[in-house]
C-alpha positions as CSV (number, residue, x, y, z in Angstrom):
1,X,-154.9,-134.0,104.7
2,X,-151.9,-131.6,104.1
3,X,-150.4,-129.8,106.8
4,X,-148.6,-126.7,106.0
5,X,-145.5,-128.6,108.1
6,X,-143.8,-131.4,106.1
7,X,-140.3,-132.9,105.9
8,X,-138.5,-133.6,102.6
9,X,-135.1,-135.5,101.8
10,X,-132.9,-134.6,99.0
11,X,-132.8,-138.5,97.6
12,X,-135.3,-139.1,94.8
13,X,-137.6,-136.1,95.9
14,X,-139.0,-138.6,98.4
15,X,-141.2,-136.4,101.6
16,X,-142.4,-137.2,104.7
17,X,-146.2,-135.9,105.6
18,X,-147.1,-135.2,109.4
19,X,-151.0,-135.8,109.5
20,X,-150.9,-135.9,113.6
21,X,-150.8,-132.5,113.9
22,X,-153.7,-131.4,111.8
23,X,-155.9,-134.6,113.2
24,X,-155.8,-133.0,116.9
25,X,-156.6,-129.6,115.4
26,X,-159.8,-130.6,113.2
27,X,-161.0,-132.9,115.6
28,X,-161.2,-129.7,118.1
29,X,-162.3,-127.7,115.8
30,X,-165.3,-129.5,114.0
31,X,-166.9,-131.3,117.1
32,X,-169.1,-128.0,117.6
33,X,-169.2,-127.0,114.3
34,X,-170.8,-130.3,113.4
35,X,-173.1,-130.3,116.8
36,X,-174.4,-126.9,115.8
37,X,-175.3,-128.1,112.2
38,X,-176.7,-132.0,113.4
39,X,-179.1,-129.8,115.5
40,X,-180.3,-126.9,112.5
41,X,-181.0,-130.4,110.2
42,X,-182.9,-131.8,112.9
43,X,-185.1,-128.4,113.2
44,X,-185.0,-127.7,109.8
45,X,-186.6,-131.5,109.2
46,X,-189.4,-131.4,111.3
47,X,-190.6,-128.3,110.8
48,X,-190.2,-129.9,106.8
49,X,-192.2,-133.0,108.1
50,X,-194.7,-130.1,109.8
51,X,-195.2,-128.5,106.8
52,X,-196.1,-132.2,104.3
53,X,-198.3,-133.1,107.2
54,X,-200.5,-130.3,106.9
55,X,-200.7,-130.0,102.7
56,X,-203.0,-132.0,100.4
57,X,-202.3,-135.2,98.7
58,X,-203.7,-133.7,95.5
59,X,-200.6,-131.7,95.3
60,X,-197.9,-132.6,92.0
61,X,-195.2,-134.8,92.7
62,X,-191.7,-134.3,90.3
63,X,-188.3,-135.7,89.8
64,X,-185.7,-134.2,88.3
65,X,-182.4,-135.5,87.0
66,X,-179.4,-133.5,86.5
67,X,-176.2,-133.0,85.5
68,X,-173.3,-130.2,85.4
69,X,-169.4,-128.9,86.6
70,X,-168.3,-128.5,89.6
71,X,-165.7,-126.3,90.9
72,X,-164.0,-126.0,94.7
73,X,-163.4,-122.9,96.3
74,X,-160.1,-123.5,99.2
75,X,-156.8,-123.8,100.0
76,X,-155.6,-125.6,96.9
77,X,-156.4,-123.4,94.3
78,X,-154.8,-121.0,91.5
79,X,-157.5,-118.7,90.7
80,X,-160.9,-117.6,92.1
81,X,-162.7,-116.1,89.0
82,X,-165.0,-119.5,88.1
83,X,-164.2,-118.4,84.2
84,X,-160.5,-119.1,85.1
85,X,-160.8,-122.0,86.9
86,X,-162.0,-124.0,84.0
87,X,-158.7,-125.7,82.8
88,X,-157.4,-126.7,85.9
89,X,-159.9,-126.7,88.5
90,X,-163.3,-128.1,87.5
91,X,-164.8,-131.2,87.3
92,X,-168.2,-132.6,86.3
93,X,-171.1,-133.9,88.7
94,X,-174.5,-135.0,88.4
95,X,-177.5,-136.3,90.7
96,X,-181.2,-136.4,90.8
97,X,-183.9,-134.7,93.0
98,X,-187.6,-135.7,94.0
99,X,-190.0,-133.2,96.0
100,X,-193.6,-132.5,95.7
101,X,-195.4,-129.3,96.1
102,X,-196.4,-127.8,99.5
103,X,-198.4,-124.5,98.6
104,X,-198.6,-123.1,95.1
105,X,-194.9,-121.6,95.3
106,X,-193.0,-123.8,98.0
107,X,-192.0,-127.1,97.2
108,X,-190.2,-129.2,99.6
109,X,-187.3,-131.9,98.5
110,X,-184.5,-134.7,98.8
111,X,-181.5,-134.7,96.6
112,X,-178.7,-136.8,95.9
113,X,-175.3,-135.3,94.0
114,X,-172.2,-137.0,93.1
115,X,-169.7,-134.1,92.7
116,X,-165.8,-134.4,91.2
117,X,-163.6,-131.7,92.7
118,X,-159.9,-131.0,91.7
119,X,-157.6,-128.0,92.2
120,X,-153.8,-127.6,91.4
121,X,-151.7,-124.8,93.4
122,X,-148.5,-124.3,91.7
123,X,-146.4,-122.1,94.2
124,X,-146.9,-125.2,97.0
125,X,-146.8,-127.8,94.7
126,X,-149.9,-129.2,95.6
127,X,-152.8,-131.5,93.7
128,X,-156.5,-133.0,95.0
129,X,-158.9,-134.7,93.2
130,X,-162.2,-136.3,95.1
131,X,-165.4,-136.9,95.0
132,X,-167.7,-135.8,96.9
133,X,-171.3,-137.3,97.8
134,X,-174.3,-135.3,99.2
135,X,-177.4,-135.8,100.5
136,X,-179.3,-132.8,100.5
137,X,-183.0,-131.7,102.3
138,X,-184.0,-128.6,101.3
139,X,-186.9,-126.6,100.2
140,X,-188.0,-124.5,96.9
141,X,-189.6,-121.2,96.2
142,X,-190.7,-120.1,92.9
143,X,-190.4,-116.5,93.5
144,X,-192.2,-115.7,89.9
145,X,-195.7,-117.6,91.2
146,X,-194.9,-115.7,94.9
147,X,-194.5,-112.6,93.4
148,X,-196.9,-112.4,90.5
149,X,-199.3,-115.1,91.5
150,X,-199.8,-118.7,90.5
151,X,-200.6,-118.6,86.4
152,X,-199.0,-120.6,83.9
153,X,-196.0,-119.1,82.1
154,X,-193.5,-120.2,80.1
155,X,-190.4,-118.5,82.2
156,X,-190.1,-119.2,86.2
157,X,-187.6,-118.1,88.5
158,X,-187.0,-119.9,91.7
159,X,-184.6,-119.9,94.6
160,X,-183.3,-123.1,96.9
161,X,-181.6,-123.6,100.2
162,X,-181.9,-125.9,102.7
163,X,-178.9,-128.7,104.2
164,X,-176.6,-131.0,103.0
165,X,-174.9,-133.9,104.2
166,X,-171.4,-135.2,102.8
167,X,-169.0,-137.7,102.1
168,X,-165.8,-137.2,100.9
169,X,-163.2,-139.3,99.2
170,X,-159.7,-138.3,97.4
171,X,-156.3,-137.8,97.1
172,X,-154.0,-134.7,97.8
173,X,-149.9,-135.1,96.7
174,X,-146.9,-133.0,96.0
175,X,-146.0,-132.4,92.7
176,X,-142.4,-131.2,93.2
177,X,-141.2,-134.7,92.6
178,X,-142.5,-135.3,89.2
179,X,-141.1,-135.5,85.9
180,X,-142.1,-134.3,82.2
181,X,-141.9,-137.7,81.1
182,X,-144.1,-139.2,84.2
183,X,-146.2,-136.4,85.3
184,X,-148.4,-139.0,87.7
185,X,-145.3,-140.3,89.9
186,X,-146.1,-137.6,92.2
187,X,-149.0,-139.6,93.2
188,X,-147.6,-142.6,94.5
189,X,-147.1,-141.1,98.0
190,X,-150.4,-139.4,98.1
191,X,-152.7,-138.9,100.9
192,X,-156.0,-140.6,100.7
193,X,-159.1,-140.1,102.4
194,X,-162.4,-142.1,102.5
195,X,-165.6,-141.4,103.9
196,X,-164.9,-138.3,105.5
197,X,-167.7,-136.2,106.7
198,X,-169.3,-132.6,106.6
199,X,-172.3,-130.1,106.4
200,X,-173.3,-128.3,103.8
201,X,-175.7,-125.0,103.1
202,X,-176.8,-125.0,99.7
203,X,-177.7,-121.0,98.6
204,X,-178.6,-121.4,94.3
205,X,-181.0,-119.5,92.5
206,X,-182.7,-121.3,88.8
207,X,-184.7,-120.9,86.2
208,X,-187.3,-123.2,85.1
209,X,-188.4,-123.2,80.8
210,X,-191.6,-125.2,80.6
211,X,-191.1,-127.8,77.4
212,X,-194.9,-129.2,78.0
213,X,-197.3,-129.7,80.6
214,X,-195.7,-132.1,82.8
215,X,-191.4,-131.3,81.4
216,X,-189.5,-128.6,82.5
217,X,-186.0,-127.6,81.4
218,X,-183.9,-126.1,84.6
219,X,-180.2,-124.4,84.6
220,X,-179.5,-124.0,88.4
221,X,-176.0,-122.6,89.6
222,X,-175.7,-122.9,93.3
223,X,-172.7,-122.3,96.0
224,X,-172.5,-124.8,99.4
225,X,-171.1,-123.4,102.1
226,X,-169.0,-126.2,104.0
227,X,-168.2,-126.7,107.9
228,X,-164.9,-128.7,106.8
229,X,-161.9,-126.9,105.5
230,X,-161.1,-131.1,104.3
231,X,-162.9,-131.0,100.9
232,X,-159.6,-130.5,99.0
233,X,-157.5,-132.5,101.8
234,X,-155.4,-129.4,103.1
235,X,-156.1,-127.7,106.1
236,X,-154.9,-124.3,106.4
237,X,-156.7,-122.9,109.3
238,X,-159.0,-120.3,109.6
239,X,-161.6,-120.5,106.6
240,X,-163.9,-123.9,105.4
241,X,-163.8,-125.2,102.1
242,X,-166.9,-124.0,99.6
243,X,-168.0,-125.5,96.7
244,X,-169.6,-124.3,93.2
245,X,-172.6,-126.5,91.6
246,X,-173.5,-125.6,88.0
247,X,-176.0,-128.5,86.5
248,X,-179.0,-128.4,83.6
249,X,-181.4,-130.7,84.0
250,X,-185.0,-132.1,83.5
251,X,-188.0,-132.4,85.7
252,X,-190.6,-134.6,84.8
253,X,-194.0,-133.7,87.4
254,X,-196.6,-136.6,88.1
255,X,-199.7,-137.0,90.5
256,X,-199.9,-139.7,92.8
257,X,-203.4,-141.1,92.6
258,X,-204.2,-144.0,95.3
259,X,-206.2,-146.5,93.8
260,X,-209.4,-147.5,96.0
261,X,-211.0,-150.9,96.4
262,X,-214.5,-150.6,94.6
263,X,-216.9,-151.5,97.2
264,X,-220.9,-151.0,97.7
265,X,-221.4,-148.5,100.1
266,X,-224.7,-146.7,101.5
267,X,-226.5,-143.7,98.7
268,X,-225.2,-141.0,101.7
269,X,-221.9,-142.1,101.9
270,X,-221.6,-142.9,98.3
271,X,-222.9,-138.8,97.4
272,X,-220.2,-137.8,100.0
273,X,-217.6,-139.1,98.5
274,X,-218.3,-137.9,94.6
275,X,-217.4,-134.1,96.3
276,X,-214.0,-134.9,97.5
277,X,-212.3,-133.7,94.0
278,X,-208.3,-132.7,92.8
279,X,-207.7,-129.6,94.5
280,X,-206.7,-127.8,90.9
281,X,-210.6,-128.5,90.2
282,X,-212.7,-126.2,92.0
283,X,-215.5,-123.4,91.4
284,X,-215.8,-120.7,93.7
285,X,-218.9,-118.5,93.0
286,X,-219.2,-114.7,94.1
287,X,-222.8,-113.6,95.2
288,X,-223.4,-110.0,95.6
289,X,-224.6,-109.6,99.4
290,X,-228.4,-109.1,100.5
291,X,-229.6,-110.0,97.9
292,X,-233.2,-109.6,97.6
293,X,-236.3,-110.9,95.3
294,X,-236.8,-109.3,92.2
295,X,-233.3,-108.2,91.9
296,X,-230.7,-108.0,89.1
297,X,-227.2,-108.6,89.5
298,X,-223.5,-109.9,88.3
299,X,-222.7,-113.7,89.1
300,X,-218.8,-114.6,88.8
301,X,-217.5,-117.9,88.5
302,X,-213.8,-118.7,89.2
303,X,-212.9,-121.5,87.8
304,X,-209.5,-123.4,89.0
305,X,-208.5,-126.1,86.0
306,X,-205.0,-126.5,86.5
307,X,-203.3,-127.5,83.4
308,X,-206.1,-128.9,81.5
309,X,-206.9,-128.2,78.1
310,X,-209.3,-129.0,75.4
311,X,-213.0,-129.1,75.0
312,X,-214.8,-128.4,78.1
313,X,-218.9,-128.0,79.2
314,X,-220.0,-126.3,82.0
315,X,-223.3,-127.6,83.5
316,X,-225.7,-125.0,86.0
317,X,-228.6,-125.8,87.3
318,X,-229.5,-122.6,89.1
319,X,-232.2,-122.1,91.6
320,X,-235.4,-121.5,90.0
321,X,-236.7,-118.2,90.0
322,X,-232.7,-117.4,88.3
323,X,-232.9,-116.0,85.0
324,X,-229.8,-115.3,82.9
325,X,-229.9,-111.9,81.0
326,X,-226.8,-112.3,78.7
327,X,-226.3,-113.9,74.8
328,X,-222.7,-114.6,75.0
329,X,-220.5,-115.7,78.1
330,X,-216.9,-115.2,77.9
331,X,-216.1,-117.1,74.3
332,X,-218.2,-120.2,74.8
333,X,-221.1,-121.4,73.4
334,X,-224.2,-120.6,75.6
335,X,-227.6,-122.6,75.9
336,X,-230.1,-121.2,78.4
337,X,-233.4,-122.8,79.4
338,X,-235.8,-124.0,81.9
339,X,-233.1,-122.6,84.6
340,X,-230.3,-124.3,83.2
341,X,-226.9,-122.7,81.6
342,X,-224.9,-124.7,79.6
343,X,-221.2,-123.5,78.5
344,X,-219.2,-125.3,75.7
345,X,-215.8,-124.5,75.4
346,X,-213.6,-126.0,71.8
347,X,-210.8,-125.1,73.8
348,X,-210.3,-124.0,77.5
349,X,-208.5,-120.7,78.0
350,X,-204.7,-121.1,78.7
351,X,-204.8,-119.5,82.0
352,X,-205.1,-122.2,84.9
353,X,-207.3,-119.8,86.8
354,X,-210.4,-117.8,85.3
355,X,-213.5,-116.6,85.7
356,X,-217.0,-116.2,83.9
357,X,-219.4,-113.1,84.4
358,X,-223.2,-113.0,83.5
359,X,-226.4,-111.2,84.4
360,X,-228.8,-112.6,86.4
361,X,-232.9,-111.5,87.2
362,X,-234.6,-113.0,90.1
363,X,-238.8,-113.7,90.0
364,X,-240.0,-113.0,93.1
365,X,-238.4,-115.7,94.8
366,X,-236.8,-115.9,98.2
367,X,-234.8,-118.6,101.3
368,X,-231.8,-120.6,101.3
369,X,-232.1,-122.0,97.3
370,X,-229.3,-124.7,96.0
371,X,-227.9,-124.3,93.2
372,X,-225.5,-127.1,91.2
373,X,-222.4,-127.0,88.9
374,X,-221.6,-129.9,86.9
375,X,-218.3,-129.6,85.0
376,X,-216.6,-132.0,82.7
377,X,-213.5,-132.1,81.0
378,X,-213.0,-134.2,78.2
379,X,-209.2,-134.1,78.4
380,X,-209.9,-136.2,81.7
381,X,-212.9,-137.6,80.6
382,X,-214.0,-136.9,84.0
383,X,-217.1,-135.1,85.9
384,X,-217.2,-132.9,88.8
385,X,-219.9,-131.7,90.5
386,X,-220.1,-128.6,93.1
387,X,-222.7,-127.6,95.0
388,X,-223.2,-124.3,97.2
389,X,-226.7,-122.1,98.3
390,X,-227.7,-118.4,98.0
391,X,-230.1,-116.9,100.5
392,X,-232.1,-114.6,98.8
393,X,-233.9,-112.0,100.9
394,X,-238.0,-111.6,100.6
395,X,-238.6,-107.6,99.1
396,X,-241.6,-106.6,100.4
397,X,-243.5,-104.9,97.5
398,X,-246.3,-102.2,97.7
399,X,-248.8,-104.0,94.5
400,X,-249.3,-107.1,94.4
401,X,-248.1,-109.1,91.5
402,X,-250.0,-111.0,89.1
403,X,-248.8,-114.5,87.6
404,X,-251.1,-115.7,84.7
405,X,-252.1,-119.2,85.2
406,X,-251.5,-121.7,82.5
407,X,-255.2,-123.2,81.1
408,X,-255.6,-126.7,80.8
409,X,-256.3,-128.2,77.7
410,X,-258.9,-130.0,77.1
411,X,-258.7,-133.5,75.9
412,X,-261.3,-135.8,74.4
413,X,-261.4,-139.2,75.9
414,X,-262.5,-142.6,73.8
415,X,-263.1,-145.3,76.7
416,X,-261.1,-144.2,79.6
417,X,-261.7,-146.2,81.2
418,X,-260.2,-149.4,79.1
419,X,-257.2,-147.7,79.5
420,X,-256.9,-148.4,83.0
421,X,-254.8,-150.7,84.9
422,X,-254.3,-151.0,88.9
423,X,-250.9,-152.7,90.6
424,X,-250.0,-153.7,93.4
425,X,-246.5,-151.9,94.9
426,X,-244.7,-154.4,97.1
427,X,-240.8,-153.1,97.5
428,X,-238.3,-150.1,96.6
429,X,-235.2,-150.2,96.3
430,X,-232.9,-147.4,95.7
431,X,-230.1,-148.1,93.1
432,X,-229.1,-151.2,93.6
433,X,-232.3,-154.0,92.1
434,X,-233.8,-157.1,93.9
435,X,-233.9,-160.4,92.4
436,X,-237.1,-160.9,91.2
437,X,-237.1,-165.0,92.0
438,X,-235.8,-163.8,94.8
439,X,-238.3,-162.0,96.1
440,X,-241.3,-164.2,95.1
441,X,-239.9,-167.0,96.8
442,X,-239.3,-164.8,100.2
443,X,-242.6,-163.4,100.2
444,X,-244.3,-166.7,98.9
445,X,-246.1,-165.1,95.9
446,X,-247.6,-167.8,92.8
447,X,-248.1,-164.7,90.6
448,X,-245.4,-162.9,88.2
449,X,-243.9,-160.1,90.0
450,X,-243.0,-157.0,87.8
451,X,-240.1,-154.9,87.6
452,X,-239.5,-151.0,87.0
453,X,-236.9,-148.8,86.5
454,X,-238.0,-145.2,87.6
455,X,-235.2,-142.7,88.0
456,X,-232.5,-144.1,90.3
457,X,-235.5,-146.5,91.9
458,X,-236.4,-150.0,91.4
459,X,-240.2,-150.9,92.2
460,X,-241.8,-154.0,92.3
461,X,-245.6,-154.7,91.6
462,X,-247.9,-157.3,91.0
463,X,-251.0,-158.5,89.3
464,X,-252.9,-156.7,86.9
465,X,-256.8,-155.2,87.9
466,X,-259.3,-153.2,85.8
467,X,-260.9,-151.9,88.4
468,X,-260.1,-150.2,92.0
469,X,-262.3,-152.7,94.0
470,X,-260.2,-155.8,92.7
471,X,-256.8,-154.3,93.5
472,X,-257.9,-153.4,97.2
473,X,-259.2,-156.8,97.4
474,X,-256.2,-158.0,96.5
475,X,-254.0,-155.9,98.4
476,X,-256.0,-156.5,101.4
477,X,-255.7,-160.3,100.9
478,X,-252.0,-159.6,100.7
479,X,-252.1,-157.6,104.4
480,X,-254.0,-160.3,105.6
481,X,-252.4,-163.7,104.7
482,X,-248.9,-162.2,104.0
483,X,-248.5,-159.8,106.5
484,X,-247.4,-157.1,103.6
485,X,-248.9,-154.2,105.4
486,X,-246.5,-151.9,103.5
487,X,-248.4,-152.8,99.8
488,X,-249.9,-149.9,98.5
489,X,-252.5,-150.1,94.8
490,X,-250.6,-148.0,92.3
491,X,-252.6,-146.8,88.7
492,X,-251.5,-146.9,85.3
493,X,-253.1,-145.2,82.3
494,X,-252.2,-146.2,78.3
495,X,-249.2,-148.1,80.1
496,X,-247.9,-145.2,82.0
497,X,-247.9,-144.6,85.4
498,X,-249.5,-142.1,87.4
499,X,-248.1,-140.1,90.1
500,X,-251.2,-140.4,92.9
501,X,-254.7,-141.9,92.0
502,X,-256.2,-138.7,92.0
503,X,-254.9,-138.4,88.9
504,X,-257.9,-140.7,87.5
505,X,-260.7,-137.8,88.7
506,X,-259.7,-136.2,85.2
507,X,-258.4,-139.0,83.1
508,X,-261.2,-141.9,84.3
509,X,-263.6,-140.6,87.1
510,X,-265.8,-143.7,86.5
511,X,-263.2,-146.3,87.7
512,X,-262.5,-144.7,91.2
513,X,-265.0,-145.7,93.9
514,X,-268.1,-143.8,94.4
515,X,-268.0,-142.6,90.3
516,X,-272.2,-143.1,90.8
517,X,-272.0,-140.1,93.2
518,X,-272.1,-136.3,91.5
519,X,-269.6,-135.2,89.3
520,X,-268.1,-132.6,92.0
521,X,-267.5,-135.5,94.3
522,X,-263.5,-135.4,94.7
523,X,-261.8,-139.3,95.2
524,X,-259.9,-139.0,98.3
525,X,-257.6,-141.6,99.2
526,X,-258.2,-143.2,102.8
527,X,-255.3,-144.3,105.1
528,X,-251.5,-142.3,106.3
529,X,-248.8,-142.0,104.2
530,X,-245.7,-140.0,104.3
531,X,-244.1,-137.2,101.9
532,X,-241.0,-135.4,101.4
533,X,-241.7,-131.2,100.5
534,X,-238.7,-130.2,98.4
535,X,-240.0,-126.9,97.0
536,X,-242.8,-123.8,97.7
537,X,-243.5,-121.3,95.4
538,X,-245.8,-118.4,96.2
539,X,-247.9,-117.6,93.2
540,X,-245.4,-118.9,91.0
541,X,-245.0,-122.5,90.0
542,X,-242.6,-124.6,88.2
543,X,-243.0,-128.0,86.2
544,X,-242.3,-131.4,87.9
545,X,-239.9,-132.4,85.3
546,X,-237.5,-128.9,86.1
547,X,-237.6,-130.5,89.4
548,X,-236.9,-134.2,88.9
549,X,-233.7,-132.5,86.5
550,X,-232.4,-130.2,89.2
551,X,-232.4,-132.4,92.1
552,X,-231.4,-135.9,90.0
553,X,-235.0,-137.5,90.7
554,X,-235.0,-138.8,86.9
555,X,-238.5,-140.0,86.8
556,X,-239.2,-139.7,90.5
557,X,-242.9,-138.7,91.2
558,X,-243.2,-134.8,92.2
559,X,-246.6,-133.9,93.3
560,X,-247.9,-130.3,93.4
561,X,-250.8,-129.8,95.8
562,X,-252.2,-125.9,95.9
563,X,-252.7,-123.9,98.7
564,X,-254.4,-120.4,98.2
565,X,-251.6,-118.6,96.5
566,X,-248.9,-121.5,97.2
567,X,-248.1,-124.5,95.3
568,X,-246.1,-126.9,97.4
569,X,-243.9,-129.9,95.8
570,X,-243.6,-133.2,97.5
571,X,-241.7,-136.6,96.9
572,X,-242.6,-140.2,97.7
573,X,-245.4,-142.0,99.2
574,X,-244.1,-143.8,102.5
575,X,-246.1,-145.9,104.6
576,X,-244.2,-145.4,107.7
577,X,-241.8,-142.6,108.8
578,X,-238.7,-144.1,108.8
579,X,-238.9,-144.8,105.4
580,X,-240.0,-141.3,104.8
581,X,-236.6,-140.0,107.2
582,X,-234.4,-142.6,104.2
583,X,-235.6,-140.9,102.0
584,X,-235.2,-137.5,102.9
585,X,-231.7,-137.8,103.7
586,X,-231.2,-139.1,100.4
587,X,-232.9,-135.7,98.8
588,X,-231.0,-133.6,100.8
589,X,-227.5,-135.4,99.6
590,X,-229.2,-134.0,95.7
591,X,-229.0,-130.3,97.0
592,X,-232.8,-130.3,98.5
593,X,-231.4,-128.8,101.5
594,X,-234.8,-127.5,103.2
595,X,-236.8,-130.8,102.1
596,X,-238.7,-132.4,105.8
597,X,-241.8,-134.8,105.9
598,X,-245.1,-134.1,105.6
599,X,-247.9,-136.8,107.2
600,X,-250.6,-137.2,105.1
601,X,-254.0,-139.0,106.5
602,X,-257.2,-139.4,103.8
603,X,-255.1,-137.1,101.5
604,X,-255.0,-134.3,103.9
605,X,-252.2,-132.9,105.3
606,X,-251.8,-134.2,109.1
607,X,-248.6,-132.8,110.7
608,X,-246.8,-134.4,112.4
């Protein structure tokens, strides 16, 4: 460091420097200045560490590396204008900066710069050149997203600020000793300096140019405002050293996806998890309020995609009763049936945010109905599924309404009952299969045990009886010596299997017990079991298979008993109520979110 008092001799140009002097006077005079700024970094940090803590991991990463000139603003200078200082007084830095977003427009970061600094001031005869390191923490806004809105566009401006931390090194001489011929001797008696520090406020202003999805081009010119008048190793007094930072550079921006340990978790938990998606996928639907049976309204769909592009298909399986009115939904291809809209997109639309409008009728349908959105995009080659309800209001009508009731067709029958088969069910398990060796050996079986794949089940039955009477001797055998009081006799007819064997009155009347009886004598079945209702309609009905597709039953049985003007939808057949509690929990993780249990004792309804 210079100090404005020096002593020269008149033998070879050589000088004396006095650096006592000016070592007293900084050292009073940046002890507070330094205290002030070591307390604004440590605010500024944790209310920086406040703000990560509280935003989402799903949130872009980026690094950016970059590169420019560099120009000092103090005591050892010629000219201010930055256009003039070019010959003489600017050098070239460069750096790199990671940070990761925080909200849609802030961004929070850590950068490291590596600046050259020179200046030349010809009346005093005085030269620097350093470099200077800093370490800066600081924070982003795009003001074009905060302004306008988050939406992808090709231009952004942003502005930065934050604090910096520095290190200097350089050298500071007299050139009034040199010669033409040696225009460096001046430099043997210069005044170094190493590892001198300081604070920093970086003020800039940028612009970003997007190149692709993930690259951005960035020119950035930025002033830091210093708490050191030692920067160009003269103090004068009075006013700190400031520095100019022009760089270009390129930012690269990436998603940090923690890999997870594939493990074999519960059907609940495993359902849970499948809704925790990237926060720039998401579907936010916009229900008109009290809404009411039998009306019509507009249903809007935001979509939030982020930057992905390419061929898309949209997947809704809305409650039933929801009937779409509209041919052609916003560019895409549109497929509408048994209360399920279908969307395929060639291409997305650009914008990162949009929404879909269409029509909608209700029957006269009413309560809290689900309704499920499955979206896939092929540029991921990934699914997600959302979920949500709409409470639809009864509307009390003055004239009844009619619904005409299919007719069933008659069929003719050769030899029913030749194609009749009775099982007995032993086990069920849900997803995940059961050796069949396995199991034999456990429950000490010597006859072929047989498995099937229905929907997301695996049941196991065995032996093979023409006739009811066989398979509940059999069963009961089963109860008796093997203590298998949860086996239950299951029917099959041409191979397939039935949902209840109640089923047989119309197919094969003559195999159930009591077939001598009259023809108006109903089969009931004797003993309790347990059921799941996932659905009433009120004189209205809907087919099984609409069901098993809307809450993912794949070939699940659905029953439909009928109640005056009600038909009533149930699941399973459980022999105790535990079983029955499983499996509603499981039904209600599908979107059934009213299902409960029915008891059922001789085929009656029971309560429970």
């Amino acid at each position: 460091m210079l100090n404005k008092t020096r002593t020269t001799t008149t033998t070879g140009g050589v000088y004396m420097l006095h650096l006592q002097q000016y070592r007293v006077v900084r050292t009073r005079n940046t002890v507070g200045m330094r205290y002030r700024i070591l307390v604004s970094i440590f605010i500024f940090t944790l209310l920086t560490v406040g703000v990560f803590a509280q935003s989402s991991l799903q949130y872009p990463w980026y690094i950016t590396v970059h590169g420019g000139f560099s120009q000092l603003y103090g005591d050892i200078q010629n000219e201010n204008n930055p256009l003039a200082k070019f010959q003489d007084e600017t050098d070239f830095g460069f750096g790199f900066r990671a940070g990761r977003q925080i909200v849609p427009y802030l961004y929070g970061h850590l950068q490291y710069s590596n600046l050259g600094l020179k200046g030349v001031k010809t009346p005093s005869s005085l030269q620097f050149e350093s470099r200077m390191n800093e370490i800066q923490l600081g924070a982003t806004v795009n003001l074009t997203h905060l302004v306008f809105g988050e939406k992808e566009r090709l231009f952004n401006v942003y502005f930065l600020t934050g604090a910096g931390f520095l290190i200097m090194n350089g050298e500071t001489w007299r050139t009034e000793t040199a010669s033409v011929n040696d225009e460096n001797k001046g430099r043997q008696n210069a005044i170094k300096t190493s590892g001198e520090m300081g604070f920093a406020l970086p003020v800039a202003f940028g612009l970003d140019v997007k190149l692709s999805n993930r690259i951005f081009l960035n020119l950035e010119p930025g002033l830091r405002l210093t708490n050191t008048d030692f920067p160009d190793g003269y103090e004068r007094g009075g006013h700190n050293d400031a520095y100019f930072y022009t760089s270009l550079g390129i930012t690269y921006t990436f998603t940090i996806d923690k890999q997870k340990r594939e493990i074999v978790v519960p059907p609940e938990i495993a359902e849970k998890e499948k809704s925790h998606y990237n926060a720039f996928i998401n579907i936010d639907y916009d229900f008109p309020e009290d809404l009411k049976s039998m009306d019509q309204f507009k249903l809007s769909c935001t979509i939030h995609k982020g930057n992905i592009q390419g061929p898309a298909e949209l997947t809704q399986v809305l409650p039933i009763g929801f009937n779409v009115m509209d041919t052609a939904i916003d560019n895409a291809r549109m497929e509408f049936q048994n209360y399920t809209l279908s969307l395929y997109w060639d291409e997305l639309p650009k914008d990162s945010v949009f929404t879909i409008d269409y029509n909608v009728r209700l029957d006269k349908i009413y309560g809290q109905l689900p309704m499920t959105s499955i979206l896939y995009l092929d540029e991921m080659k990934k699914e997600f599924r959302f979920k949500t309800d709409v409470f639809i209001r009864r509307k009390i009508v003055a004239e009844p309404i009619v619904v005409k009731e299919d007719k069933l067709e008659d069929e003719k029958m050769v030899s029913p009952s030749e194609k009749v088969e009775f099982r007995i069910q032993l086990r069920a398990s849900y997803k995940k299969p059961i050796s069949v060796d396995s199991l034999s050996r456990y429950l000490g079986l010597n006859k072929p045990i047989i498995e099937e794949k229905i929907g997301n089940w695996y049941k196991y039955s065995i032996g093979s009886f023409k006739t009811y009477q066989e398979a509940r001797s059999y069963r009961n055998e089963l109860i008796q010596q093997r203590k298998l009081n949860d086996a239950f006799i299951i029917a099959y007819y041409e191979g397939q299997r039935l949902n209840t064997l109640s089923e047989l009155q119309d197919l094969a009347p003559d195999v159930l017990p009591g077939s001598k009886q009259p023809e108006d004598t109903k089969y009931v079945e004797s003993g309790t079991c347990y059921r799941i209702q996932i659905l009433a309609l009120q004189k209205s009905k809907v087919s099984p298979s609409v069901l098993q597709g809307m809450y993912d039953l794949g070939e699940e049985d659905v029953n439909e008993e009928v109640y005056h003007n009600w038909r009533k939808y149930t699941v399973g057949k459980c022999l105790t109520k535990t079983e029955a509690l499983d499996l509603r929990k499981q039904l209600i993780q599908k979107g059934a979110t009213g299902a409960f249990v029915v008891k059922f004792t001789d085929g009656q309804r029971a309560g429970l």
